[in-house]
FITORMAR-43577 format. One record per residue (C-alpha): x, y, z. Coordinates in steps of 0.5 Angstrom, whole numbers, padded with zeros to 4 digits, always signed. Layout:
BEGIN
XYZ/...
This chain:
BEGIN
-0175-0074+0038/-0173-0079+0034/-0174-0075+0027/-0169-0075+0021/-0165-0081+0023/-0167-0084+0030/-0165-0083+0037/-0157-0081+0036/-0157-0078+0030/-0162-0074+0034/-0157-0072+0039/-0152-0071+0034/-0156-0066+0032/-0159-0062+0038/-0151-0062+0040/-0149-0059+0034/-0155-0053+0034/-0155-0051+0042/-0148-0052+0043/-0144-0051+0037/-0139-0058+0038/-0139-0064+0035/-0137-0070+0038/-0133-0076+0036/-0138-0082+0040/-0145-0082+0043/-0145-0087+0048/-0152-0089+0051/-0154-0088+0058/-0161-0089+0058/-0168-0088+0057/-0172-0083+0060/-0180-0082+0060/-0181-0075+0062/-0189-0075+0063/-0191-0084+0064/-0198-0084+0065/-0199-0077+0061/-0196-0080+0054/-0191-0085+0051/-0185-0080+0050/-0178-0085+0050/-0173-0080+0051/-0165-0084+0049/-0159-0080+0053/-0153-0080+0051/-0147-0078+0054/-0142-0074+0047/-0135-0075+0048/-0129-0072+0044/-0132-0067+0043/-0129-0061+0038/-0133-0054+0037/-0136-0052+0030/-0133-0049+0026/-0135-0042+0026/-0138-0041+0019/-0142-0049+0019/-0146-0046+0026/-0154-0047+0027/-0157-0040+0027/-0160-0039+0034/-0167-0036+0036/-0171-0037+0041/-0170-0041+0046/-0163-0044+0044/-0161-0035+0043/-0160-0034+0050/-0156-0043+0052/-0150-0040+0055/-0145-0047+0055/-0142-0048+0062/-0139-0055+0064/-0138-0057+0071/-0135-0064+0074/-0139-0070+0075/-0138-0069+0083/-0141-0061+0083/-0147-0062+0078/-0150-0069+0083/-0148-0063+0089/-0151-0058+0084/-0158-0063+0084/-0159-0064+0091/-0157-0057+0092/-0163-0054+0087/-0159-0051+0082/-0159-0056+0076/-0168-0058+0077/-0169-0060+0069/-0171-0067+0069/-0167-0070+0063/-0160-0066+0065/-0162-0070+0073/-0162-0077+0070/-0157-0076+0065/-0152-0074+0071/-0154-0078+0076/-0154-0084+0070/-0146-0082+0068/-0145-0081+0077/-0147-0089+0077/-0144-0091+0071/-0138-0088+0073/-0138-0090+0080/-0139-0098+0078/-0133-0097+0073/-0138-0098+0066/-0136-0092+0063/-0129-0089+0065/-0129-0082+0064/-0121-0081+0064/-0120-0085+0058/-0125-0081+0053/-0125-0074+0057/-0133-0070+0055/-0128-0063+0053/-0121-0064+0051/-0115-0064+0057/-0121-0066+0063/-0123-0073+0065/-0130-0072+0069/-0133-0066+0066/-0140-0065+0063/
């Protein structure tokens, strides 16, 4: 996943073409390993925030899998409920939650001070 710029350059982009926004910082959160002993992949997530929409004419042409993404944000409290509960099971988005949930808890990040969407302080 680090084609075409590295790991952050990466991100920037993924959230471009899936999700139409770009964001004003990528702070790291940490490094996944989706399948240890099976490969190598190193997978960097970061938490985007100040995020803006696209403007609509600048907008990735989506197909396949990205055509049917349907954006939906949730607090950081619902989307830890939202794991242990069974509806959010992508390994990825459970790290990445539960890193920001930690992270948050322990005062290393504030997510009142640089909201995820403009006018909320814990959304994802």
């Amino acid at each position: 996943m680090t084609s075409r710029g590295g790991p952050r350059r990466t991100a920037e982009r993924e959230l471009a073409e899936e999700i139409d926004l770009v964001a004003d910082r990528m702070d790291h959160l940490l490094d996944f390993h989706p399948t240890p002993g099976c490969s190598d992949e190193l997978i960097p997530l970061y938490l985007a925030r100040g995020l803006r929409p696209i403007p609509e004419s600048e907008r990735h042409v989506r197909d396949h899998e990205e055509a049917e993404l349907e954006l939906v944000w949730w607090s950081v409290p619902d989307a830890v409920a939202a794991i242990f509960d069974g509806r959010i099971t992508n390994g990825l988005a459970v790290a990445a939650i539960l890193a920001v949930a930690q992270k948050s808890a322990s005062g290393e990040i504030d997510l009142a001070a640089a909201s995820s969407r403009a006018g909320d302080s814990e959304t994802l």
